[in-house]
NUVEXSE-453604 format. One record per residue: residue number from 0; residue in one letter; z, x, y of N, C-alpha, C, O in turn. Coordinates in Angstrom, 1 decimal, padded with zeros to 4 digits, always signed. Layout:
% residues N
[atom NUM,"A",[Z,X,Y],[Z,X,Y],[Z,X,Y],[Z,X,Y]];
...
//
This chain:
% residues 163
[atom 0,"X",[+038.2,+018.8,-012.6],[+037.8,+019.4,-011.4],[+039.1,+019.6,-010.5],[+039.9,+018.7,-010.3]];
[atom 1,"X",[+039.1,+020.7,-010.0],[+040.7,+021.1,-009.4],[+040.3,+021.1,-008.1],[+039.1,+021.3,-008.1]];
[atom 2,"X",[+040.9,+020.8,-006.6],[+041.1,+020.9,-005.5],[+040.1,+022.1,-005.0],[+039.4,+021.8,-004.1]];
[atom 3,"X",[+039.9,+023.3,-005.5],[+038.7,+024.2,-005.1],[+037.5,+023.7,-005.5],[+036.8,+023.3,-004.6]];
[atom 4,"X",[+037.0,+023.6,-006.9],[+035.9,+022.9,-007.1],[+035.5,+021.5,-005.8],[+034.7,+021.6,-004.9]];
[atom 5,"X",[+036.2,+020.3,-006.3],[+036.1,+019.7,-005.1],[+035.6,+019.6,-003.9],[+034.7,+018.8,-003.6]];
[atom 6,"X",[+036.2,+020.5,-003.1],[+035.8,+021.1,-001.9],[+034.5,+021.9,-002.1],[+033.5,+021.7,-001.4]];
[atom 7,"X",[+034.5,+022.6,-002.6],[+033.1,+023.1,-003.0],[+032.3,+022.3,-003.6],[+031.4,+023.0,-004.1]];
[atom 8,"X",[+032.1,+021.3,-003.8],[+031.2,+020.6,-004.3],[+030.9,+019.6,-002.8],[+029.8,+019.6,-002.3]];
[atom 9,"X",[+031.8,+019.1,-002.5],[+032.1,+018.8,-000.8],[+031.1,+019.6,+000.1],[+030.3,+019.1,+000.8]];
[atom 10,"X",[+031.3,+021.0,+000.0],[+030.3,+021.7,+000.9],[+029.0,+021.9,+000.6],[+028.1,+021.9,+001.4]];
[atom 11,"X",[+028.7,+022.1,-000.7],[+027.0,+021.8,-001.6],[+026.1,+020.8,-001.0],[+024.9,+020.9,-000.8]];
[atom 12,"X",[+027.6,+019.4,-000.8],[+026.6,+018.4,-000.5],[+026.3,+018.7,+001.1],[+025.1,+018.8,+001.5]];
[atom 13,"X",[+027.1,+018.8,+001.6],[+026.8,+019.1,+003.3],[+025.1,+020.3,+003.6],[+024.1,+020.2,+004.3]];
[atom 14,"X",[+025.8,+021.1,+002.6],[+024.1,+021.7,+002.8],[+022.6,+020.9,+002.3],[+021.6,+020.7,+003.0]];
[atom 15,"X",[+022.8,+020.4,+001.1],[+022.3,+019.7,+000.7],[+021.4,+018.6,+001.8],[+020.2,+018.4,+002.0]];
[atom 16,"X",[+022.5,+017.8,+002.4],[+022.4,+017.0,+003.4],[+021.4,+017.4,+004.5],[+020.9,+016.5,+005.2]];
[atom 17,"X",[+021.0,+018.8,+004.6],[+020.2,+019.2,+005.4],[+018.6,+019.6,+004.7],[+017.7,+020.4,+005.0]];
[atom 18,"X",[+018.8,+018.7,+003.5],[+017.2,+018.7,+003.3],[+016.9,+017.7,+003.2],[+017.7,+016.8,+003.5]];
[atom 19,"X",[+015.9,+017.4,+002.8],[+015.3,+015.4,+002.1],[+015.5,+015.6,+000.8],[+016.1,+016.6,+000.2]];
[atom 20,"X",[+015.2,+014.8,+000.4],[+015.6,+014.2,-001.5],[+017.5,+013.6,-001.5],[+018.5,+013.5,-000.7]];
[atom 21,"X",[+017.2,+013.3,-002.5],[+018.2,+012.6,-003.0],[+019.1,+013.7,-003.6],[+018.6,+014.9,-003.8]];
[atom 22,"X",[+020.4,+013.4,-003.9],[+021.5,+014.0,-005.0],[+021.8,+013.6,-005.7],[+022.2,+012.4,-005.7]];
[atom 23,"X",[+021.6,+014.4,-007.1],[+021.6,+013.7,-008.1],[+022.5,+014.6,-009.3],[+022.3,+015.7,-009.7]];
[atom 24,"X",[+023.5,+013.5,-009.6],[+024.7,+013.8,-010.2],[+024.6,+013.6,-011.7],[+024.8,+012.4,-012.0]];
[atom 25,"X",[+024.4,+014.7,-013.0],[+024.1,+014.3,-014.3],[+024.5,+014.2,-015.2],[+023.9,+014.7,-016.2]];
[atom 26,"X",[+026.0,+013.2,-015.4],[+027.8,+013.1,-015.7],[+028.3,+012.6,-014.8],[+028.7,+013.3,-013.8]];
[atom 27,"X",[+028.5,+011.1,-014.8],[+029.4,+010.5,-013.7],[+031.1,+010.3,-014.2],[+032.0,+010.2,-013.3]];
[atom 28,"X",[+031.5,+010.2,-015.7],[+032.4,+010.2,-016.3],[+033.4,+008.9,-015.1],[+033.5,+007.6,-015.3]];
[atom 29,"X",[+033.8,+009.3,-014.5],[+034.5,+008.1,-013.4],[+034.9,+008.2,-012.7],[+035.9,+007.5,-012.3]];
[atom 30,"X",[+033.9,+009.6,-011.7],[+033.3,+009.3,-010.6],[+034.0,+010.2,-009.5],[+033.8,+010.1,-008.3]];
[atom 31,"X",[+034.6,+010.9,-010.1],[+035.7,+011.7,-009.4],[+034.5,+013.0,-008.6],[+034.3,+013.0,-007.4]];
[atom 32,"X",[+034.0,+013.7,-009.3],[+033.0,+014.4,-008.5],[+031.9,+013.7,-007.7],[+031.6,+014.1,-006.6]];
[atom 33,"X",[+031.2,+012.5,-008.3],[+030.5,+011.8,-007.2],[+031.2,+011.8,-006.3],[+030.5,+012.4,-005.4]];
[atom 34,"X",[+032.6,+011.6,-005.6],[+032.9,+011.1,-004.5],[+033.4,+012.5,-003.6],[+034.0,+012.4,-002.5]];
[atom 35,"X",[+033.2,+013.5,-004.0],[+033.1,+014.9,-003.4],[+031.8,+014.7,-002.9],[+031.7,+014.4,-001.7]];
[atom 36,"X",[+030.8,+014.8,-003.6],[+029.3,+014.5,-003.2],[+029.2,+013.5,-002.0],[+028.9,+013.8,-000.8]];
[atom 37,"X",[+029.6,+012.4,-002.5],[+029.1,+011.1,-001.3],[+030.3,+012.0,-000.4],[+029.4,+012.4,+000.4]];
[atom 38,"X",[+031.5,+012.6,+000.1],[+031.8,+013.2,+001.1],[+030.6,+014.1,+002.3],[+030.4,+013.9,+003.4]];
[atom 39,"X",[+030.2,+014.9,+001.3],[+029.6,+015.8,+002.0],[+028.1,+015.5,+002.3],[+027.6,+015.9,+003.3]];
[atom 40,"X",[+027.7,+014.9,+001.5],[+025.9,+013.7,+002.5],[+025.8,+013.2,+003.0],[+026.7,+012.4,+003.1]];
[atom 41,"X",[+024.9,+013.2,+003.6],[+024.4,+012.5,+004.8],[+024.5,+010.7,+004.2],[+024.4,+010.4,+003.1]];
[atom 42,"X",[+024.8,+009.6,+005.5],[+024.6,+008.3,+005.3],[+023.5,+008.1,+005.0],[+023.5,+007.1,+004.3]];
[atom 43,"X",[+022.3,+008.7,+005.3],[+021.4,+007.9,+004.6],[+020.8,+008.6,+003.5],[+019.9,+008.0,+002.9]];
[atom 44,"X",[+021.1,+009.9,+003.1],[+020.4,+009.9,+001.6],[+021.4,+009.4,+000.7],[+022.6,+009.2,+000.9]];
[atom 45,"X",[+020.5,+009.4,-000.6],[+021.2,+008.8,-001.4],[+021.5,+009.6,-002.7],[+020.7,+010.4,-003.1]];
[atom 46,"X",[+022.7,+009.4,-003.4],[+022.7,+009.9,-004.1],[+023.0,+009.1,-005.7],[+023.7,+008.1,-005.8]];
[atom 47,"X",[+022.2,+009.7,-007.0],[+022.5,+009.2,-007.4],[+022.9,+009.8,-008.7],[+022.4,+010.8,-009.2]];
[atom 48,"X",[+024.1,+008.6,-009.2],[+024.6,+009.5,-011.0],[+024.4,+008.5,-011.8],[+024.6,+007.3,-011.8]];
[atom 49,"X",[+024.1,+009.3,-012.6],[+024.1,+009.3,-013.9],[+024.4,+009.5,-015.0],[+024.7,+010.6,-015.2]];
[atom 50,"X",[+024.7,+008.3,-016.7],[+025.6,+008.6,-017.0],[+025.3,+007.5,-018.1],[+024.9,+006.5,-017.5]];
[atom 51,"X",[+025.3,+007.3,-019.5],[+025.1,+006.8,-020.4],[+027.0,+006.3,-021.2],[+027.3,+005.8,-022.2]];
[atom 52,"X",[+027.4,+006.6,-020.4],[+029.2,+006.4,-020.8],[+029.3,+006.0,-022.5],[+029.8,+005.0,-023.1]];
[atom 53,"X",[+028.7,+007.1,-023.0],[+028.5,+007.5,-024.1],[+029.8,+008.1,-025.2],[+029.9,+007.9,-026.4]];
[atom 54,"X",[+030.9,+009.0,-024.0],[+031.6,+009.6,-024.4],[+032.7,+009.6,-023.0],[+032.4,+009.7,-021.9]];
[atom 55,"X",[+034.4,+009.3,-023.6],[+034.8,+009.6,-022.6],[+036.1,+010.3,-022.8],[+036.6,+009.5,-023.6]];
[atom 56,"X",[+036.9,+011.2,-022.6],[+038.3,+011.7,-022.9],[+039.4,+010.8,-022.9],[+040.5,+011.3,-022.9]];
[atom 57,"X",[+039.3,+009.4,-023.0],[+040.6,+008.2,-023.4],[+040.5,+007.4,-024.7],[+041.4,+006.8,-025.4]];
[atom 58,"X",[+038.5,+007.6,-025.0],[+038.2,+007.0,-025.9],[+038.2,+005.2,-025.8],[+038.3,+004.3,-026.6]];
[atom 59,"X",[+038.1,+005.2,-024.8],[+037.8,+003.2,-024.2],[+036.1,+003.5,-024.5],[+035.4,+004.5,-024.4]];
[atom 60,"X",[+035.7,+001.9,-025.2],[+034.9,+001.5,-024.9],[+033.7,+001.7,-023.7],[+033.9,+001.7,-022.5]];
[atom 61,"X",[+032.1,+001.7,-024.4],[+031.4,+001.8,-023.5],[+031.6,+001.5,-022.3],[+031.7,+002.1,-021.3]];
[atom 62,"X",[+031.7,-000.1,-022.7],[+031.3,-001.0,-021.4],[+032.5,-001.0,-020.1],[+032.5,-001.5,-018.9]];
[atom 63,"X",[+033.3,-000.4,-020.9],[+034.6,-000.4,-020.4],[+034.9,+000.7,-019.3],[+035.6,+000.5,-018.3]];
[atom 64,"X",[+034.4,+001.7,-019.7],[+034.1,+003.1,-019.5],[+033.5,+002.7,-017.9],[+034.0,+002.8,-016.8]];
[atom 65,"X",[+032.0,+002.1,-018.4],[+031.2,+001.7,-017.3],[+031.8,+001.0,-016.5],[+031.6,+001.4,-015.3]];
[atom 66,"X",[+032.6,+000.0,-016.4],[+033.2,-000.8,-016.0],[+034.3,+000.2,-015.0],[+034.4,-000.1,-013.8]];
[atom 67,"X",[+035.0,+001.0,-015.5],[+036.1,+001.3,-014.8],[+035.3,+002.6,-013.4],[+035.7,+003.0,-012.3]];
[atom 68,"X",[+034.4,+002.9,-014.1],[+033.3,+003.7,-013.5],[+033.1,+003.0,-011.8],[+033.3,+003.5,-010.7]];
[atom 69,"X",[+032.7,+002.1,-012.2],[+032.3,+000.7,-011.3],[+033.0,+000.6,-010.2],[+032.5,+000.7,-009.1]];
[atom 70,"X",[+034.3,+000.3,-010.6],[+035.1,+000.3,-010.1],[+036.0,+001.1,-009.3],[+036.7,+000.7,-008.3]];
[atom 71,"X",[+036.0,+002.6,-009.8],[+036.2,+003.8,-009.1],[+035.0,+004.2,-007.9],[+035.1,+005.3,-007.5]];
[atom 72,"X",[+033.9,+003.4,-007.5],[+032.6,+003.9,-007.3],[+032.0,+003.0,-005.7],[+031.2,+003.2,-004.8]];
[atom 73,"X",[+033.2,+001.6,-006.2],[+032.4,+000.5,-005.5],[+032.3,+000.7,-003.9],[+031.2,+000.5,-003.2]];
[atom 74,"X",[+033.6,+001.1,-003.2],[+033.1,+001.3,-001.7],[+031.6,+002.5,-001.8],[+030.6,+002.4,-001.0]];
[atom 75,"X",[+031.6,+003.1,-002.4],[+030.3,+004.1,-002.2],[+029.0,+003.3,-002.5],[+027.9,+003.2,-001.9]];
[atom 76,"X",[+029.6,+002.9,-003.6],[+027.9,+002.1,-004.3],[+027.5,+000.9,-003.0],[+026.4,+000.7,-002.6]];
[atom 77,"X",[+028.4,+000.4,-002.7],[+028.5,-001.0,-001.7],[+027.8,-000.6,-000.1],[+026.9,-001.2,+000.5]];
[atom 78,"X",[+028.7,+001.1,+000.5],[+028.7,+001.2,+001.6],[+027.7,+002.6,+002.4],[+027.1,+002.7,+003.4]];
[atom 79,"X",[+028.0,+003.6,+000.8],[+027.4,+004.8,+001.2],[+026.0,+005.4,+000.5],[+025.7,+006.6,+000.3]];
[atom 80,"X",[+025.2,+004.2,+000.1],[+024.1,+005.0,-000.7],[+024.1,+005.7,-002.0],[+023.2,+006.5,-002.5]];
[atom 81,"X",[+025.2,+005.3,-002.4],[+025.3,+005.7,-003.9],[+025.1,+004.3,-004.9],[+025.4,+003.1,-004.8]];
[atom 82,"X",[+024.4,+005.4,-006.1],[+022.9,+004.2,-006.9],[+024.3,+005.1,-008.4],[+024.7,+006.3,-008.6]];
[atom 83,"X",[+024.6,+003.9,-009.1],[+025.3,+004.4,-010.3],[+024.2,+003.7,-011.7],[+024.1,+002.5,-012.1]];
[atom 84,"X",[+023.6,+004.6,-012.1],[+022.6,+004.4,-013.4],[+022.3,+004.7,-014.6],[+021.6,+005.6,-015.1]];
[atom 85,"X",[+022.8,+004.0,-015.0],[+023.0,+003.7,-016.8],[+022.2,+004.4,-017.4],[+021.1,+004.2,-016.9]];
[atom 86,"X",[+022.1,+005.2,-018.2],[+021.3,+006.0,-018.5],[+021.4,+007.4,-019.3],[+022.1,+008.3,-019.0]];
[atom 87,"X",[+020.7,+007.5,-020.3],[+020.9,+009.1,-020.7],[+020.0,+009.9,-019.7],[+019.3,+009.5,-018.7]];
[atom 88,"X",[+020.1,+011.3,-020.1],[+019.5,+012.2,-019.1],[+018.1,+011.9,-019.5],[+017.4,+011.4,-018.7]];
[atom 89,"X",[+017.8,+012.2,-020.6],[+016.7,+012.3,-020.9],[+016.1,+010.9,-020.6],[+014.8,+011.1,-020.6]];
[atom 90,"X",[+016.4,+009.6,-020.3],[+016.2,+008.0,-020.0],[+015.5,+008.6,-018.8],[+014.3,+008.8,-018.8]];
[atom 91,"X",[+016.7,+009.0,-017.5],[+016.4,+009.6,-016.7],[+015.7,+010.2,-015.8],[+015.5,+009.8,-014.7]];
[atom 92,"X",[+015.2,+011.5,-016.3],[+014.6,+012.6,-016.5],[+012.9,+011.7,-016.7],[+012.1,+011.8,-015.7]];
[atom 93,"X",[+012.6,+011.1,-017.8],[+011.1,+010.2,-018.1],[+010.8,+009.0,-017.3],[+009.8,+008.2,-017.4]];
[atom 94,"X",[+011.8,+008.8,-016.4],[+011.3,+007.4,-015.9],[+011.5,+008.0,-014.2],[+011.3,+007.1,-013.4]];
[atom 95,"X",[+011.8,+009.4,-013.5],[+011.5,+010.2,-012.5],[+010.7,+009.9,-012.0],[+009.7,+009.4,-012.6]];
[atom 96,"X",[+010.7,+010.1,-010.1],[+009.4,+009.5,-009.3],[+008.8,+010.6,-009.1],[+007.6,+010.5,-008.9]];
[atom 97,"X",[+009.5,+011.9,-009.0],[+008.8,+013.0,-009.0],[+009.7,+013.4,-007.7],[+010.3,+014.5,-007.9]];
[atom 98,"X",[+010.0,+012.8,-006.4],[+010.8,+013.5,-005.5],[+011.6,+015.1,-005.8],[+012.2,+015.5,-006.8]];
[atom 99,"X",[+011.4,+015.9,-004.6],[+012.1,+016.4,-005.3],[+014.1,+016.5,-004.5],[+014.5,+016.0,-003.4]];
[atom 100,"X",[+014.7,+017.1,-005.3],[+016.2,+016.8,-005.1],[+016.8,+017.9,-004.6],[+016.9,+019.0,-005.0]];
[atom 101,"X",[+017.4,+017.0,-003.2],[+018.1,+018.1,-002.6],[+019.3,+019.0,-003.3],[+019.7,+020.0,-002.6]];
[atom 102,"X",[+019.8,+018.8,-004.3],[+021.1,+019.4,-005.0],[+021.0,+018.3,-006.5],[+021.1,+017.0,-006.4]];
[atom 103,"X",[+021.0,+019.1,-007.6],[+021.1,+018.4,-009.0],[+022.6,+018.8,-009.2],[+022.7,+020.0,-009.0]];
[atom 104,"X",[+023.5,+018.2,-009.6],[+025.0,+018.7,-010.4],[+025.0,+018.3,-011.7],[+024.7,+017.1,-011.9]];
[atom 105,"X",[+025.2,+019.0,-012.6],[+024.9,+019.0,-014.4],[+026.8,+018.9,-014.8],[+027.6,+019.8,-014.7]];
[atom 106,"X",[+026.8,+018.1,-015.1],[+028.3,+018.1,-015.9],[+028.4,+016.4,-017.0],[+029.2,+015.4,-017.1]];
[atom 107,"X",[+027.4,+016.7,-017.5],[+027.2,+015.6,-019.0],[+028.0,+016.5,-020.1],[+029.0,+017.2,-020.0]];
[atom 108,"X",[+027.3,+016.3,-021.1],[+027.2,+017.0,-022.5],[+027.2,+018.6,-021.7],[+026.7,+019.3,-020.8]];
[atom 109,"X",[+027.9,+018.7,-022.5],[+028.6,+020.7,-022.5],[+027.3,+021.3,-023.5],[+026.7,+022.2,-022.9]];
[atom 110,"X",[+026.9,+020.9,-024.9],[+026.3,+021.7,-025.4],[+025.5,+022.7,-024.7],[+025.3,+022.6,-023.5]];
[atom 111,"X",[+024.9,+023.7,-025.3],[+023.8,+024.5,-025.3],[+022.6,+023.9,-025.1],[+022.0,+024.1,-024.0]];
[atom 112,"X",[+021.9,+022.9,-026.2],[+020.8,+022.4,-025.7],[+020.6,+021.4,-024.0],[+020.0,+021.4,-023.0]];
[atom 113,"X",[+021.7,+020.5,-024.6],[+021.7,+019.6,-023.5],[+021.7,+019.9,-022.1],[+021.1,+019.3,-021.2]];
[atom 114,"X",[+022.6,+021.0,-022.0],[+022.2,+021.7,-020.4],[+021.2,+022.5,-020.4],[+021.0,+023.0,-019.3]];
[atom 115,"X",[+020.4,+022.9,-021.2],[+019.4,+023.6,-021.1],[+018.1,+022.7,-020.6],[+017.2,+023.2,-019.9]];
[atom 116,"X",[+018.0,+021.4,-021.1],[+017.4,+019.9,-020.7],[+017.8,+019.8,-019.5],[+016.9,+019.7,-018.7]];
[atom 117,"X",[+019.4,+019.7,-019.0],[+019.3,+019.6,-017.7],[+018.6,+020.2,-016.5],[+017.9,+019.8,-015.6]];
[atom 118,"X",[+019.2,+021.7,-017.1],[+018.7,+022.9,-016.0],[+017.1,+022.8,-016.1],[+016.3,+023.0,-015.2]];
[atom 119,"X",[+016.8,+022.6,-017.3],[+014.8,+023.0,-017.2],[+014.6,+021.2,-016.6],[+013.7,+020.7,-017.2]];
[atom 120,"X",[+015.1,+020.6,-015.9],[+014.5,+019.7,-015.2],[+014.7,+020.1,-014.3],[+013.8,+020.4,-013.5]];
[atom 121,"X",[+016.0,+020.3,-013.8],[+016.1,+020.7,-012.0],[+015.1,+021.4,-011.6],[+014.4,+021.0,-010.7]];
[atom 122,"X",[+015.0,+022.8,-012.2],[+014.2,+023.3,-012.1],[+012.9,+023.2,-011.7],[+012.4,+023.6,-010.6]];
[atom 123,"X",[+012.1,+022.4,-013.0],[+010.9,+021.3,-013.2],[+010.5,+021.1,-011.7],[+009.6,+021.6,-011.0]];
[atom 124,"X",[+011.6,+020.0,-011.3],[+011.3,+019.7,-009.8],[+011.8,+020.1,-008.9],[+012.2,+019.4,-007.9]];
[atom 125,"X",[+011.8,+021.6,-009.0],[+012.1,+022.1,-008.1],[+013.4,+021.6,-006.9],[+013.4,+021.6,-005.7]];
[atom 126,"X",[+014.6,+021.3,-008.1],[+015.9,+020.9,-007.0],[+016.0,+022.1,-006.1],[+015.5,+023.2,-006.4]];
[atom 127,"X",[+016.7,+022.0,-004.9],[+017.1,+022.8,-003.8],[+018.5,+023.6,-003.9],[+018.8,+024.7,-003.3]];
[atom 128,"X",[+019.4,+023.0,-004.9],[+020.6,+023.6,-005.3],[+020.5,+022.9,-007.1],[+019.9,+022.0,-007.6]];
[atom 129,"X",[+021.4,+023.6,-007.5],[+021.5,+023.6,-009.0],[+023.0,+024.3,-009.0],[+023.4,+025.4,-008.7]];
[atom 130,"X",[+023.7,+023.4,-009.4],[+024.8,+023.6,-010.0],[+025.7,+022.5,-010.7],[+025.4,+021.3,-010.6]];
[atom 131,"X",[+026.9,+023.1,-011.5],[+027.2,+021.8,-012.7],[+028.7,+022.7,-012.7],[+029.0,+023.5,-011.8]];
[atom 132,"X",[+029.4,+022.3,-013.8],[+030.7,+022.5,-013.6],[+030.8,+022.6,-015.3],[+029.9,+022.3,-016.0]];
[atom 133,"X",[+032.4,+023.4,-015.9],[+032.7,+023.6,-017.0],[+031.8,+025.1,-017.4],[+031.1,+025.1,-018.5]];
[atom 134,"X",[+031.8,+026.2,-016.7],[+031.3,+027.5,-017.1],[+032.1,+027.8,-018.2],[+031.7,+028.0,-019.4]];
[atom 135,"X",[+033.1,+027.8,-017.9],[+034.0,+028.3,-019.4],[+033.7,+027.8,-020.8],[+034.0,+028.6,-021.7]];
[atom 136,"X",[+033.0,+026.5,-021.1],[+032.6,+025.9,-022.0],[+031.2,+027.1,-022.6],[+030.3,+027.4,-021.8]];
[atom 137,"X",[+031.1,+027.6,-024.2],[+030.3,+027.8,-024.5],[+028.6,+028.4,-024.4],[+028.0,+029.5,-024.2]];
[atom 138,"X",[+028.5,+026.4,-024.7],[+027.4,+026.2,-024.5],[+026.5,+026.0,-022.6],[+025.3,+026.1,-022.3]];
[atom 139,"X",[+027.3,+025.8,-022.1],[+027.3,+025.9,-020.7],[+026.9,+027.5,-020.3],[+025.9,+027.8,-019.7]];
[atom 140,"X",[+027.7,+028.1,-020.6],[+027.9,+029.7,-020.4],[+026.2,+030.0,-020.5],[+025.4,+030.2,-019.7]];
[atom 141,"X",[+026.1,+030.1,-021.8],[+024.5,+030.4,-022.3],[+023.9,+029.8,-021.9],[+023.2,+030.5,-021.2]];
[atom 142,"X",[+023.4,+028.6,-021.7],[+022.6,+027.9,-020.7],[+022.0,+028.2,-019.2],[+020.9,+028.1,-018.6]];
[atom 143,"X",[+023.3,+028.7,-019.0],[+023.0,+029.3,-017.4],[+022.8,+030.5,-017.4],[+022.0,+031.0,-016.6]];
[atom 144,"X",[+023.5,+031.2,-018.3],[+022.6,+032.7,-018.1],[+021.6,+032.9,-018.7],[+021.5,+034.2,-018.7]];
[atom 145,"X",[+020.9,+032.4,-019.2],[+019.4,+031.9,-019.9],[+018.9,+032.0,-018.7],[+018.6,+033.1,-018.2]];
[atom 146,"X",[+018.8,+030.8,-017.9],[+018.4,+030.0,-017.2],[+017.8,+031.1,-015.6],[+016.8,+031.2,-014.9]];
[atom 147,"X",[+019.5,+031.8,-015.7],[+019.4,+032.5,-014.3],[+019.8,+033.8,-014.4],[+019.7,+034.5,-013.3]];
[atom 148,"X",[+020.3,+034.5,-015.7],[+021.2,+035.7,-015.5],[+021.9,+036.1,-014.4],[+022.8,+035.3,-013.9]];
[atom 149,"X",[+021.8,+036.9,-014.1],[+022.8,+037.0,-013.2],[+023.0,+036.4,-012.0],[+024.0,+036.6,-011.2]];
[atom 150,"X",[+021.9,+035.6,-011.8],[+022.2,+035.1,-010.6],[+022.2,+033.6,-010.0],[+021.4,+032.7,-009.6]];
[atom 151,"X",[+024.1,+033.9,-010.3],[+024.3,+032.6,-010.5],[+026.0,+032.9,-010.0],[+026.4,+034.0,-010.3]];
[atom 152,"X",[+027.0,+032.1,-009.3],[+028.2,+032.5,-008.9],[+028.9,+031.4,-009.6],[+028.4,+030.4,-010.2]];
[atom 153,"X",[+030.7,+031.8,-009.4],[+031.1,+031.2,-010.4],[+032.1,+030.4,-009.6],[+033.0,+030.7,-010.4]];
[atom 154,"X",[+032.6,+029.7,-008.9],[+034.0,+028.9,-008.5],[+034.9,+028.5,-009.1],[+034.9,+027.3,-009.1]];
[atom 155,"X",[+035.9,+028.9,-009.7],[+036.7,+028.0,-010.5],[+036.3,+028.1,-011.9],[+036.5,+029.1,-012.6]];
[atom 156,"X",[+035.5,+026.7,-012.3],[+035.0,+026.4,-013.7],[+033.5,+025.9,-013.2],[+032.8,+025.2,-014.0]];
[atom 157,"X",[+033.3,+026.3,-012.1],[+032.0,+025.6,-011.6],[+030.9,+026.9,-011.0],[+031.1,+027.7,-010.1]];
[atom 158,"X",[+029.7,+026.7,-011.8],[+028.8,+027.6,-011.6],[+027.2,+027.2,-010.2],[+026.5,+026.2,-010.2]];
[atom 159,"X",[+027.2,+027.9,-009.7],[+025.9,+027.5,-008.4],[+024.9,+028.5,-008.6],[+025.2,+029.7,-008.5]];
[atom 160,"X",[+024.0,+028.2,-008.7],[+022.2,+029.5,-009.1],[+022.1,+029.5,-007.6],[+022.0,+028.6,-006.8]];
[atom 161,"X",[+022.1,+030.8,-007.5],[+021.4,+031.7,-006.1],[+020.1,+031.6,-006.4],[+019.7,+031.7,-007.5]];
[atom 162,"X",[+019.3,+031.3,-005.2],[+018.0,+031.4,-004.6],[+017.6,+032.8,-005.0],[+016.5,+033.2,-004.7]];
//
């Protein structure tokens, strides 16, 4: 995520901030976009990510992964209403209170199906913003224009569905 993304992800949350529900992040990898998010929300909603630290670009260990996760996370987790939870999407997604979410951000698994899981939940419950990051990626690409055709904008490597 480059310095525009960022910031745009920064201002998502700020809007976001102006509804109820929570934010919910679906790829916390280590936490570098959570903390754009917790920037731009409100102190008291909460936001929360998610992330099965299943897979990571160093190749460390699960727990390790989680661990450093943790630790990149902790003034937020401690101070700002951020909930970091173990979990696949689909874990996730079935164990839902039904709320619905002021802004969903999708940046797990790149595949085709897997974002297609993500987006047909946002959706589902009717999140208020929908957007994820890595457009250039494939499977991502088709997912979202599935999803939304053309209406959907692009930042960077980061895509947002128009109302």
């Amino acid at each position: 995520m480059d310095d525009l993304e960022f910031a745009t992800l920064v201002d998502l949350a700020k809007e976001a901030s102006l509804s109820r529900g929570p934010i919910i992040e679906i790829g916390t990898l280590f936490g570098y976009s959570t903390q754009a998010l917790a920037l731009g929300k409100g102190i008291d909603q909460e936001l929360l990510t998610v992330d099965a630290f299943s897979w990571n670009p160093i190749g460390i260990p699960k727990w390790r992964h989680e661990e450093l996760a943790r630790k990149n996370l902790v003034f937020l987790i401690r101070t700002q209403n951020v909930r970091l939870i173990v979990a696949s999407n689909e874990q996730f997604y079935a164990d839902w209170d039904g709320r619905q979410p002021a802004l969903v951000f999708i940046d797990a698994c790149h595949t085709y199906e897997q974002v297609r899981i993500d987006i047909d939940w946002a959706l589902k419950v009717k999140a208020r913003i929908i957007c994820g990051d890595d457009i250039s990626w494939e499977g991502v690409k088709k997912a979202v224009e599935e999803s939304f055709g053309t209406r959907y904008k692009v930042i960077g490597d980061m895509w947002i569905a128009e109302k």
